[in-house]
MARBA-3410 file (N, C-alpha, C, O; in Angstrom, 1 decimal):
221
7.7,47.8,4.7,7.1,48.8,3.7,7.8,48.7,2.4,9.0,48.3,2.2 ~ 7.0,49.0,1.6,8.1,49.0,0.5,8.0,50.9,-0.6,7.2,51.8,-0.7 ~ 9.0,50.6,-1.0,9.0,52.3,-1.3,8.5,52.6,-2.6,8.7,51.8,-3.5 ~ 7.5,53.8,-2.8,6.9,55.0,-3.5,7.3,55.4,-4.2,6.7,56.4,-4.0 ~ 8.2,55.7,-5.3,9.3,56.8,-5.7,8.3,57.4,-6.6,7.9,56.8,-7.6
8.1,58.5,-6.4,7.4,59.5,-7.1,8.0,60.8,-7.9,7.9,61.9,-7.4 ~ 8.4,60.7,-8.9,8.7,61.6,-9.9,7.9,62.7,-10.2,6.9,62.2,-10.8 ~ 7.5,64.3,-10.1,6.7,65.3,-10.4,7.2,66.8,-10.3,8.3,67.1,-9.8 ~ 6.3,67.6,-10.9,6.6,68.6,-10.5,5.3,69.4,-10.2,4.4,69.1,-11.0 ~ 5.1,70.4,-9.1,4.4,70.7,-8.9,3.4,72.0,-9.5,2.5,72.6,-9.0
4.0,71.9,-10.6,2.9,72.8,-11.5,2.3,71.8,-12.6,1.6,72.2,-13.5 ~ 2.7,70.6,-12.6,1.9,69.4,-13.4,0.9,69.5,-13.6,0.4,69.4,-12.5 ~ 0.2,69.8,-14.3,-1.6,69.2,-13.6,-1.9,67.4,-14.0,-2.7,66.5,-13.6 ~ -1.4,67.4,-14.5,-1.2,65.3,-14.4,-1.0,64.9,-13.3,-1.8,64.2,-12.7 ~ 0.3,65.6,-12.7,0.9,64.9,-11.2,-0.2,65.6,-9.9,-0.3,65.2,-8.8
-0.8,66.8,-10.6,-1.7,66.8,-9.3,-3.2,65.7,-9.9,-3.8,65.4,-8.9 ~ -3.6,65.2,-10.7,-4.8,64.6,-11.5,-3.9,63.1,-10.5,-4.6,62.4,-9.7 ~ -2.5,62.7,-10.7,-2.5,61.9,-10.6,-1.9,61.0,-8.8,-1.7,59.9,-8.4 ~ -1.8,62.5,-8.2,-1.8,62.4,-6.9,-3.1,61.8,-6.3,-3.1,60.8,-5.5 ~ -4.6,62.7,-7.0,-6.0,62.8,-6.2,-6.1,61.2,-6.3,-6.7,60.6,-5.4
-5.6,60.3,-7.8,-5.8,59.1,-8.3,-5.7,58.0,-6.7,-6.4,57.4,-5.9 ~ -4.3,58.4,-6.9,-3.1,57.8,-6.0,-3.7,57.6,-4.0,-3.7,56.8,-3.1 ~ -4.1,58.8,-4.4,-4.8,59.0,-2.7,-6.3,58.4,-2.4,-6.8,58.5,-1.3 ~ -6.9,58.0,-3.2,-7.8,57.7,-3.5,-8.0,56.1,-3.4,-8.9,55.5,-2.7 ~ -7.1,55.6,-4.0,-6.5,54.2,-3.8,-5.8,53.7,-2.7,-5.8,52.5,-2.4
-4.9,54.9,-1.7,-4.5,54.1,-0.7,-5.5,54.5,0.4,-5.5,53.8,1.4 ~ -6.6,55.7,0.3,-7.8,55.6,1.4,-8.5,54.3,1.2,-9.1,54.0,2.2 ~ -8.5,53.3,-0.1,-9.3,52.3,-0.2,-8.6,51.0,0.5,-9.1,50.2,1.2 ~ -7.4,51.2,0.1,-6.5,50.1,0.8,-6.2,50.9,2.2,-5.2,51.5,2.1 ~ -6.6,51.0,3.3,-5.9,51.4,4.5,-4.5,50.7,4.8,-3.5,51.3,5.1
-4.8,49.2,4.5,-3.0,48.2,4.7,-2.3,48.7,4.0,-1.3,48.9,4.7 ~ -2.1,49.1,2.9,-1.2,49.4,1.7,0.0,49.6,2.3,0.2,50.1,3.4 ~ 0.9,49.1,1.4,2.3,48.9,2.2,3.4,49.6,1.7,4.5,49.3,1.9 ~ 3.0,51.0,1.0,3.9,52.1,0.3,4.6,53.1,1.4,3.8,53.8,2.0 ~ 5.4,53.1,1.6,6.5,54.3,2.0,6.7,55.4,0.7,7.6,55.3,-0.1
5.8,56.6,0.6,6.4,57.1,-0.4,7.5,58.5,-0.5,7.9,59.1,0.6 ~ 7.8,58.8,-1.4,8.8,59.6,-1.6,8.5,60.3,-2.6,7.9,59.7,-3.5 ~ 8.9,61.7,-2.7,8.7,62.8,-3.8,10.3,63.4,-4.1,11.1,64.0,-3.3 ~ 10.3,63.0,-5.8,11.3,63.2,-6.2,11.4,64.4,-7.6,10.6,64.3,-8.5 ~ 12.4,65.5,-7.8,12.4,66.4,-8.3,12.3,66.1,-10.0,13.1,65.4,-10.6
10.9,66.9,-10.9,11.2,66.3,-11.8,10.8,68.0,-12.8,9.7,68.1,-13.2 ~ 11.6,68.8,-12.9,10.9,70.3,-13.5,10.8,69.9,-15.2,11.5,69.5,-16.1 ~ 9.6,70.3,-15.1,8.7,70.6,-16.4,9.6,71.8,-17.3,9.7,71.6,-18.5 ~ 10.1,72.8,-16.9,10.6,73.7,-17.6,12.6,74.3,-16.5,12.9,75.3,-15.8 ~ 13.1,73.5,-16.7,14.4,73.4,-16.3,15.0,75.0,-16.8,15.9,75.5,-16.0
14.7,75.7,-17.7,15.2,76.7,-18.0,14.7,78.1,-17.8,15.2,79.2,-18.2 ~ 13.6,77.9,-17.1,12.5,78.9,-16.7,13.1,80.0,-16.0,13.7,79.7,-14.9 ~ 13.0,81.1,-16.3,13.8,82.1,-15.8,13.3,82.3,-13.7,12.4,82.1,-13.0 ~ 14.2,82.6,-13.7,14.2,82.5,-12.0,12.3,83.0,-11.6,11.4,82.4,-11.0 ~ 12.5,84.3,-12.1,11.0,85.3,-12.1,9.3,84.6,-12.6,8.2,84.9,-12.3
9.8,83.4,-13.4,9.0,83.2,-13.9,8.5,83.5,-15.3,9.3,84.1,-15.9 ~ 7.2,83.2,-16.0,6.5,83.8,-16.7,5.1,84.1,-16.9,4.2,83.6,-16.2 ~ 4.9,84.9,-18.1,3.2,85.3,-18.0,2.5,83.7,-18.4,2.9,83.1,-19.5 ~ 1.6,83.3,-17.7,1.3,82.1,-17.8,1.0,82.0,-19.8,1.6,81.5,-20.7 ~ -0.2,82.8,-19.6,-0.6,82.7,-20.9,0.1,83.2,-22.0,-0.6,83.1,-23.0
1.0,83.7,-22.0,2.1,83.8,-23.5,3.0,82.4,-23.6,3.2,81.7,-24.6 ~ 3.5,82.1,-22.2,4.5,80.8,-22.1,3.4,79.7,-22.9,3.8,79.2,-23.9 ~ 2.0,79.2,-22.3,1.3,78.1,-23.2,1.1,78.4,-24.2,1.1,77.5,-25.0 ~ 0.7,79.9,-24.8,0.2,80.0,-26.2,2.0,79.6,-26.7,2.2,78.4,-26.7 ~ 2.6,80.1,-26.9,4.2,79.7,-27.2,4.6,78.2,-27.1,5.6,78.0,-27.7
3.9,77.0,-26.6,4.6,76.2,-26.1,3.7,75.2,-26.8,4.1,74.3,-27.5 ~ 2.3,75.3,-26.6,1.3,74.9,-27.7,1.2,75.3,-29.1,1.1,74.3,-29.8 ~ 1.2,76.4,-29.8,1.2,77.0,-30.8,0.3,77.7,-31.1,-0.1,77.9,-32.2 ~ -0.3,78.4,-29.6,-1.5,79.6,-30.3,-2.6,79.4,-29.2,-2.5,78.5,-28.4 ~ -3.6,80.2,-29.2,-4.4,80.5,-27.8,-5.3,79.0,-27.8,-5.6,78.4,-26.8
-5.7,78.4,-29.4,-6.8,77.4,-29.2,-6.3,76.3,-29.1,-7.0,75.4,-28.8 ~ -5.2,76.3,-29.3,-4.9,74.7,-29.1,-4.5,74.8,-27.7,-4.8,73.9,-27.1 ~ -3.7,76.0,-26.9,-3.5,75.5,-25.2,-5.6,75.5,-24.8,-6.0,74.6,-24.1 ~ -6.3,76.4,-25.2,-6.9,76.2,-24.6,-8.4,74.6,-25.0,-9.3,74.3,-24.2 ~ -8.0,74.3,-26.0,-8.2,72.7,-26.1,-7.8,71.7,-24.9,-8.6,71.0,-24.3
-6.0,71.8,-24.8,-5.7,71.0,-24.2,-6.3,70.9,-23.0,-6.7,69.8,-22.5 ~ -6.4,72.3,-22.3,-6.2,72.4,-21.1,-7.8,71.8,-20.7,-8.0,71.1,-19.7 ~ -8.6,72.2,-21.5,-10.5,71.6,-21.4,-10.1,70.3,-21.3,-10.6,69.6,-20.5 ~ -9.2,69.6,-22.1,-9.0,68.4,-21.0,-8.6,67.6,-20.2,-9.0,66.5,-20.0 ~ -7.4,68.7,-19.6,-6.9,68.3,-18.2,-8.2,68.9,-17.2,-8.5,68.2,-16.2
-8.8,69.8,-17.3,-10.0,69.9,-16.7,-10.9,69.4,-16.7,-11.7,69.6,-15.7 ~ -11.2,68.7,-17.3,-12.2,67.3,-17.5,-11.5,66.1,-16.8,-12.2,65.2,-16.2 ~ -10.2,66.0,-16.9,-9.9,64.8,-16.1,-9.7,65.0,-14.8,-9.7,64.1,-14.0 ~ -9.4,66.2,-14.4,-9.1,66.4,-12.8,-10.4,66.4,-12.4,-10.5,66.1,-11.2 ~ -11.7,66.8,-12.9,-13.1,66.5,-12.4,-13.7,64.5,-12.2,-14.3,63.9,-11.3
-13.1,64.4,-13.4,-13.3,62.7,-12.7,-12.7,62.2,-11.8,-13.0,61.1,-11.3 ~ -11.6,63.1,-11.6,-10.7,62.4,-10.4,-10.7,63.1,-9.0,-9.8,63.2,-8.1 ~ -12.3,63.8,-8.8,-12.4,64.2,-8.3,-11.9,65.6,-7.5,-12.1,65.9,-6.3 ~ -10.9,66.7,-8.7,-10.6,67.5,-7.8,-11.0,69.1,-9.0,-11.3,69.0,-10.2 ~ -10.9,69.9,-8.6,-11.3,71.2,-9.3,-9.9,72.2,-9.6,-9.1,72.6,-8.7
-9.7,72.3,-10.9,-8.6,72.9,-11.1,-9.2,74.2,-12.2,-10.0,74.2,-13.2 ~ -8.4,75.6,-11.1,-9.2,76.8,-11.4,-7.9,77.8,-12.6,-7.2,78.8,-12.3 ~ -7.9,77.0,-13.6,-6.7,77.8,-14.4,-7.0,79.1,-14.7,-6.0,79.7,-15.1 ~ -8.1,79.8,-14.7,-8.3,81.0,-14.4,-7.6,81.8,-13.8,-7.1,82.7,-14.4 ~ -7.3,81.6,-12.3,-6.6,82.2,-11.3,-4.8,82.5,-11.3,-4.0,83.2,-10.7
-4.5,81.4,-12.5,-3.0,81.1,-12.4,-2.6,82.1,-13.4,-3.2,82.1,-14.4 ~ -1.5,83.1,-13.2,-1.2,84.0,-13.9,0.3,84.3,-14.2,0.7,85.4,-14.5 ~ 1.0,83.4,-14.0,1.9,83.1,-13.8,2.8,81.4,-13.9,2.8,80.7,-12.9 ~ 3.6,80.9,-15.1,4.6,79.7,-14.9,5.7,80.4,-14.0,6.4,81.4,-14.2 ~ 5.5,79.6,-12.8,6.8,79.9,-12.0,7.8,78.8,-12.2,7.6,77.6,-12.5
9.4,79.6,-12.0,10.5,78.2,-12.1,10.2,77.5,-10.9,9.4,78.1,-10.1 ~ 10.6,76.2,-10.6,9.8,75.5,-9.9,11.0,75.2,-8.4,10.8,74.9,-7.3 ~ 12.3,75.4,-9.1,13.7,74.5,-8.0,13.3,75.0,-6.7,13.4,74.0,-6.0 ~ 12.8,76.0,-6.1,12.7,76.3,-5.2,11.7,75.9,-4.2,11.8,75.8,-3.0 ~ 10.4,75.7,-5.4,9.4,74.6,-4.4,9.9,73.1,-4.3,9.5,72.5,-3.3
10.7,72.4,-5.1,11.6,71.7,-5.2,12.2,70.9,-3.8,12.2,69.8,-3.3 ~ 12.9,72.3,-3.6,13.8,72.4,-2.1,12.9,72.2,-1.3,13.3,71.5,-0.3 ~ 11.5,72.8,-1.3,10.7,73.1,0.1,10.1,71.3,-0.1,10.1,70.6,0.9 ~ 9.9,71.1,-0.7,9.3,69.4,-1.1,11.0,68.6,-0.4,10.9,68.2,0.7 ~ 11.6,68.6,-0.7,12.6,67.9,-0.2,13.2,68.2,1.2,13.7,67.3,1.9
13.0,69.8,1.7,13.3,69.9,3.4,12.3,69.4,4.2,12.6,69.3,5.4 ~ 11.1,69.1,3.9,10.1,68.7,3.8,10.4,67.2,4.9,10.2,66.8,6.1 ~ 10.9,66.5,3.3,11.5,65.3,3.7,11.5,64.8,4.9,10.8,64.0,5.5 ~ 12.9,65.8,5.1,13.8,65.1,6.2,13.2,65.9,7.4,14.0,66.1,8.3 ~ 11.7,66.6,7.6,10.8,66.3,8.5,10.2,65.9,9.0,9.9,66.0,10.2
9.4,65.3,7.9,8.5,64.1,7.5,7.2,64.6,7.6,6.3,64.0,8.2 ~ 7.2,66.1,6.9,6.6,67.0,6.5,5.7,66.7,5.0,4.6,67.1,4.8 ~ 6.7,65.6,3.7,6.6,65.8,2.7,5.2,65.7,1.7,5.0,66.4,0.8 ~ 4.3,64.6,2.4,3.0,65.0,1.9,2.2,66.5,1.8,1.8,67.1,0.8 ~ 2.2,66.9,3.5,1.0,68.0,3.1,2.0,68.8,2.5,1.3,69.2,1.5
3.4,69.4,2.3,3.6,70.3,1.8,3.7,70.0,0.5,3.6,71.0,-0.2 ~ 3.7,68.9,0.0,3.7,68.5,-1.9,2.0,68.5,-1.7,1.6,68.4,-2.9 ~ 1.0,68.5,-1.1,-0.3,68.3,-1.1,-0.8,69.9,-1.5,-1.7,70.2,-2.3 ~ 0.1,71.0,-0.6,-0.2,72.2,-0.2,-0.2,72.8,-1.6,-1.1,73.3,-2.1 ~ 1.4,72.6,-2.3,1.7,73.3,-3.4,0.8,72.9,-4.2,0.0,73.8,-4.7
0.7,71.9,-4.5,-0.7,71.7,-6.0,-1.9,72.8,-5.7,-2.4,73.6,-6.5 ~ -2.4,72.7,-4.3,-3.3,73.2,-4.0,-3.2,74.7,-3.8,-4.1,75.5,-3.7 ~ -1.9,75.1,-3.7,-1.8,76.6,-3.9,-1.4,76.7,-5.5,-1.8,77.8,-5.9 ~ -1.0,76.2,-6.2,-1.1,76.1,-8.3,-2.2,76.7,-8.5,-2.6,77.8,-8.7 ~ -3.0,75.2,-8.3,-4.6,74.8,-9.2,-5.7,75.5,-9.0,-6.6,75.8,-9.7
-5.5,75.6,-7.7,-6.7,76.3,-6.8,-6.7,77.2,-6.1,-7.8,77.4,-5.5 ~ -5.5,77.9,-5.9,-5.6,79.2,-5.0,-5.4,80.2,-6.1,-6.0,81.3,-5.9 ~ -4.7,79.9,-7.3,-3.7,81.0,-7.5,-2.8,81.5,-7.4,-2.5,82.5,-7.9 ~ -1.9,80.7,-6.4,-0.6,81.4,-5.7,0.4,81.2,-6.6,0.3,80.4,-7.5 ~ 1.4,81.8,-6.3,2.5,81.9,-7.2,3.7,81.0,-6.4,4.4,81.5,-5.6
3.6,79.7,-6.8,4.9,79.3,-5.8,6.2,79.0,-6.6,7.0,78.1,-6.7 ~ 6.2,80.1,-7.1,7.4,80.1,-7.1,7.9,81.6,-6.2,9.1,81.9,-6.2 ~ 7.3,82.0,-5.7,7.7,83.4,-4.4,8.0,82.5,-3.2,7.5,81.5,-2.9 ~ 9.1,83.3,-2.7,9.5,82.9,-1.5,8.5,83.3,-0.4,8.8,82.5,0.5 ~ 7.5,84.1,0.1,6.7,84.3,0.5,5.7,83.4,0.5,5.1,83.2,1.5
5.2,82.7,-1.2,4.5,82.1,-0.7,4.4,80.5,-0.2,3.6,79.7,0.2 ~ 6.3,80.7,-0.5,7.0,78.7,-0.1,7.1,78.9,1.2,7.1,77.9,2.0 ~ 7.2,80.4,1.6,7.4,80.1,3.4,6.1,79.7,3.9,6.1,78.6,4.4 ~ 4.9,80.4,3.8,3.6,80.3,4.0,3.3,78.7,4.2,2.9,78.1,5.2 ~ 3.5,78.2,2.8,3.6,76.9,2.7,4.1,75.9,3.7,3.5,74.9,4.1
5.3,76.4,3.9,5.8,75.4,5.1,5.2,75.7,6.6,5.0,74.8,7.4 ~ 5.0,76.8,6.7,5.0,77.2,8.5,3.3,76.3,8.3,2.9,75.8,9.3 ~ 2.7,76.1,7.6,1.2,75.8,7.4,1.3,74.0,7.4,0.4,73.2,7.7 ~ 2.4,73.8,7.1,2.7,72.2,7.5,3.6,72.0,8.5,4.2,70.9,8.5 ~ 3.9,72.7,9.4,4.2,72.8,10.8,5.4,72.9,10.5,6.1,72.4,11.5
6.2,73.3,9.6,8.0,73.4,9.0,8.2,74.9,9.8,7.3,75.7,10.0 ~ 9.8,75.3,10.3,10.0,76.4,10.9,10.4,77.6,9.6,11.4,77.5,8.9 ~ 9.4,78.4,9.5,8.9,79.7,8.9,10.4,80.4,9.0,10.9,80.7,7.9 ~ 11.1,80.7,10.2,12.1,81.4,9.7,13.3,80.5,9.5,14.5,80.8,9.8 ~ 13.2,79.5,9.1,14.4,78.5,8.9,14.3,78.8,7.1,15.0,79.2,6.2
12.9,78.3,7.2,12.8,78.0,5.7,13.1,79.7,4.8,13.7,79.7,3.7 ~ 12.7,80.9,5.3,13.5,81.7,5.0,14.8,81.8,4.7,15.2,82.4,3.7 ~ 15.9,81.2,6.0,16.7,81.2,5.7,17.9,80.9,4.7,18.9,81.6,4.3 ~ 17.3,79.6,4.4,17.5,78.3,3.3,17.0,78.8,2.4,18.0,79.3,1.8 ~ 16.1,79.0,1.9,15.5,80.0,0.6,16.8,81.0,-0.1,17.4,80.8,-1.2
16.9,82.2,1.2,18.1,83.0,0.8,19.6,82.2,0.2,20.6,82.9,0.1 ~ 19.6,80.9,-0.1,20.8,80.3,0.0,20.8,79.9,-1.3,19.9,80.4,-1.9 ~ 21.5,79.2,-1.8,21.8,77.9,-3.0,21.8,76.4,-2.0,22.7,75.6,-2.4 ~ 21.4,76.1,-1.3,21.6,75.1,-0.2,20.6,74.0,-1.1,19.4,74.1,-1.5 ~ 21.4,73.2,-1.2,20.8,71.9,-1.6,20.5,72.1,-3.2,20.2,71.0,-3.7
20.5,73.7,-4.3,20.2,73.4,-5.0,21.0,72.4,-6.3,20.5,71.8,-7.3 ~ 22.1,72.4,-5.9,23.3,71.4,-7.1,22.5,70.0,-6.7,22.0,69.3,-7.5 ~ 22.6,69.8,-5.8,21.6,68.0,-5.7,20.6,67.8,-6.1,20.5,66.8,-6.8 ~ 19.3,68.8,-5.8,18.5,68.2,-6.7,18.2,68.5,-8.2,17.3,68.0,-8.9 ~ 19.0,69.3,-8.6,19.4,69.4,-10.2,20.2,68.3,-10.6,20.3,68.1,-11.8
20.8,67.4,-9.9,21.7,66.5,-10.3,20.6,65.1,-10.3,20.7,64.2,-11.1 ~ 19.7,65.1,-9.5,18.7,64.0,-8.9,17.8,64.1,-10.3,17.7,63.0,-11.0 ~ 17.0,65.4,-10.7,16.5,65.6,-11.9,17.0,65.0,-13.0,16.5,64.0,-13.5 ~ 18.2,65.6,-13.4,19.2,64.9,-14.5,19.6,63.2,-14.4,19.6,62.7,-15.6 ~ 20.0,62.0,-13.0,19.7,61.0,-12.8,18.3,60.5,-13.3,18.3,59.4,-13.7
17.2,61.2,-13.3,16.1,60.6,-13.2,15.7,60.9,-15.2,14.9,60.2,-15.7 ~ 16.3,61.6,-15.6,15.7,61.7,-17.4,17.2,60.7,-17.7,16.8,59.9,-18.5 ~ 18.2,60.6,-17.5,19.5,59.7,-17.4,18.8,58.3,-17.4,19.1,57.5,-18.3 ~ 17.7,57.9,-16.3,17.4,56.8,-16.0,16.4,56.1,-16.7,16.2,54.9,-16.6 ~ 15.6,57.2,-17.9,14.8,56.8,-18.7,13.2,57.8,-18.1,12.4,58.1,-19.0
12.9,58.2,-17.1,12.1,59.5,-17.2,12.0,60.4,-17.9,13.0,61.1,-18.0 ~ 10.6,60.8,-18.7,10.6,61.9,-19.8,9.7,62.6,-19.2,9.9,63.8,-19.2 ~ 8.4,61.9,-18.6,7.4,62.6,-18.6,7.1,62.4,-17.1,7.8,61.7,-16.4 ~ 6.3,62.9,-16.5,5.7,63.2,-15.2,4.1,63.1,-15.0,3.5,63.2,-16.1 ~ 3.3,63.0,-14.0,3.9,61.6,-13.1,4.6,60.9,-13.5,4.3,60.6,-14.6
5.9,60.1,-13.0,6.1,58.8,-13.0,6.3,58.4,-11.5,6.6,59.1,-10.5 ~ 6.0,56.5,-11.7,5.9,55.8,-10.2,7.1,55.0,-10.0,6.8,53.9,-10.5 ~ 8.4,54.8,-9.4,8.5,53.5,-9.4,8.6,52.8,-7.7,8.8,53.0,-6.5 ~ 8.3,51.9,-8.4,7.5,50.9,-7.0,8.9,49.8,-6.8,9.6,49.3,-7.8 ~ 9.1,49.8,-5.5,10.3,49.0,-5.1,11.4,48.8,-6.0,11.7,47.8,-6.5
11.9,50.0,-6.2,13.2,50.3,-6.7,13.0,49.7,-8.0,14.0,49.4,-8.5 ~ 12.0,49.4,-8.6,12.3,47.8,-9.4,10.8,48.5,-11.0,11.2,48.7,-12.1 ~ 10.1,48.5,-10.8,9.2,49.0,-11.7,8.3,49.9,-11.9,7.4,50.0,-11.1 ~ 8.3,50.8,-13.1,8.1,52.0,-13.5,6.9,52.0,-14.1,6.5,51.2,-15.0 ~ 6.1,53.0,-13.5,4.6,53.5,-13.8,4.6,54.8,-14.4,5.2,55.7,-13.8
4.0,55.0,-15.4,4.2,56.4,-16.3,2.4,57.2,-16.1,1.3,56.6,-16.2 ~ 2.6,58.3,-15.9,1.1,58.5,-15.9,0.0,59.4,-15.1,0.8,60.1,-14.7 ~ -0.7,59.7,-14.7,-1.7,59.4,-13.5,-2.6,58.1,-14.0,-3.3,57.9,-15.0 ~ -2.5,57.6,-13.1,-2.9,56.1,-13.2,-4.4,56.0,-12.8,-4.6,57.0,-12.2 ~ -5.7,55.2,-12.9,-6.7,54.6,-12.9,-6.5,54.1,-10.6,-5.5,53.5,-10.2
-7.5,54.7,-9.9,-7.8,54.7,-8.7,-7.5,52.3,-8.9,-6.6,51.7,-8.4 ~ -8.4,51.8,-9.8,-8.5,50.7,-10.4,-6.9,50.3,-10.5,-6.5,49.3,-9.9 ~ -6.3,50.8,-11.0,-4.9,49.7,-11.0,-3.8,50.0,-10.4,-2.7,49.5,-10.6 ~ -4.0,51.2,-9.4,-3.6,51.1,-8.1,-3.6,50.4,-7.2,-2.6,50.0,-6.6 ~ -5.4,50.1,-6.6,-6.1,48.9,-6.1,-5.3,47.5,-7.1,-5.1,46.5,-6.3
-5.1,47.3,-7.6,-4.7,45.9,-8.2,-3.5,45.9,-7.7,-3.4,45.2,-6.8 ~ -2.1,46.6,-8.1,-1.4,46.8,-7.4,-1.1,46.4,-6.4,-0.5,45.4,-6.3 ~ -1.6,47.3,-5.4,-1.7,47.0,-3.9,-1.9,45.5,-3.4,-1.1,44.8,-2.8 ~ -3.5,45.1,-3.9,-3.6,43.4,-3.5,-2.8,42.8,-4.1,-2.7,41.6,-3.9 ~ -1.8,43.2,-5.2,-1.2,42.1,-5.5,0.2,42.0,-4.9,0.8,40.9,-4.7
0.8,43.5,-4.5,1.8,43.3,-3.3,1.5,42.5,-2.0,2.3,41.8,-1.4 ~ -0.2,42.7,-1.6,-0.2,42.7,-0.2,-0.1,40.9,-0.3,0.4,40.1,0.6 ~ -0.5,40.7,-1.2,-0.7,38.9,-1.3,0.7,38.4,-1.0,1.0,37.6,-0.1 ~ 2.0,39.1,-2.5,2.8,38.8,-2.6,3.6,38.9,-0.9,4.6,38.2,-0.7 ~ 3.3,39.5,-0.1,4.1,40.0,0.7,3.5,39.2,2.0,4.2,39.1,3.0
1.8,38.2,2.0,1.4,37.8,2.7,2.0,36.3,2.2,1.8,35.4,3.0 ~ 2.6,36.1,1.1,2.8,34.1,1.0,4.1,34.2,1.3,4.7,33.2,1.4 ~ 5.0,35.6,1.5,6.9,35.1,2.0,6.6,34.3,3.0,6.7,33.1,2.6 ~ 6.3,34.5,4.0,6.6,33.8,5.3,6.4,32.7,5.2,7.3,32.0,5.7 ~ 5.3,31.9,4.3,5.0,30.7,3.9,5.3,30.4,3.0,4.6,29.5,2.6
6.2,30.7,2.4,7.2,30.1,1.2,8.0,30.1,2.1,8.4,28.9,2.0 ~ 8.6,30.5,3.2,10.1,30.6,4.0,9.9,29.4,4.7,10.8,28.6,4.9 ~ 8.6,29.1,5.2,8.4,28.3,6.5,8.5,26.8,5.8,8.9,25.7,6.2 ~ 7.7,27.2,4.3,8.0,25.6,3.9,9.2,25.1,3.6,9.4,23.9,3.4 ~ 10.5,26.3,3.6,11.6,25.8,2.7,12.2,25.1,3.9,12.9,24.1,3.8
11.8,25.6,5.7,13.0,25.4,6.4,13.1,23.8,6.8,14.1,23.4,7.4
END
């Protein structure tokens, strides 16, 4: 296998535009030879614990009602090509993010971490939920088969948060600015949501590369 490293945060709407990309390309490749991984990348590092009112934080952050809502007509146009429906209507709320963070990373080491990084986009974009509540990161987990009063537990804590603020800061350290980013076998970096198209290229060109070792080996011996 070779490893995924995926950079995001889960109130992106790129990194969810560029997940649907991403999934789309390895339903086409079934072989695909990615192991992946979801790694901590917060959009707003300073975001008060509580959160904010969605629509004052973008008018503030864009410079006024018509330019966020410009932008956002076309992140909504691209999440429709890419096949998914993003209802910014419903979202009333920037939540700080470290704590879905955590639930993406305990996740992990259950091998939980898809649907619950699948779950939260889909509780952002399209339910409306506020994940940044602990109510609704528990929900989240017990719904990807994680234990509901553990993950309470751990919630109540600072458990694990110094690491992945440290992994964050490694990763803008390492040359990460923006989100999505990909990198593919420790070795090269994809910025973006990427084209279903050069994923697929990608892929056959690992699977090739990964299909002539043996026969580079066998000639050398």
């Amino acid at each position: 296998m070779i490893r995924l490293d995926i950079f995001s945060d889960p109130i992106c709407p790129w990194c969810f535009i560029g997940k649907a990309l991403l999934d789309r390309a390895l339903e086409s490749r079934p072989d695909h030879p990615f192991s992946v991984a979801w790694h901590p990348f917060q959009l707003n590092p300073d975001m008060p614990a509580e959160g904010a009112d969605r629509r004052s934080y973008l008018e503030a952050k864009f410079g006024g009602k018509q330019q966020a809502v410009a932008i956002y007509a076309r992140v909504e146009q691209a999440a429709k090509a890419a096949g998914i429906e993003i209802d910014f209507s419903t979202i009333q709320r920037t939540p700080n993010t470290m704590n879905a963070h955590r639930l993406i990373h305990w996740a992990g080491l259950e091998g939980r971490q898809a649907a619950v990084v699948a779950a939260l986009f889909r509780a952002y974009f399209q339910e409306g939920r506020d994940i940044g509540s602990d109510d609704t990161l528990i929900a989240i987990a017990q719904s990807a088969g994680m234990d509901p009063t553990a993950t309470e537990r751990l919630l109540a804590t600072d458990a694990d948060r110094t690491d992945l603020a440290a992994r964050d800061a490694d990763a803008r350290q390492k040359g990460v600015t923006g989100v999505p980013a990909f990198l593919i076998a420790q070795q090269y970096m994809m910025s973006g949501a990427q084209p279903v198209e050069t994923w697929q290229q990608v892929i056959d060109e690992l699977l090739a590369t990964i299909a002539h070792e043996p026969q580079t080996r066998s000639s050398l011996d």
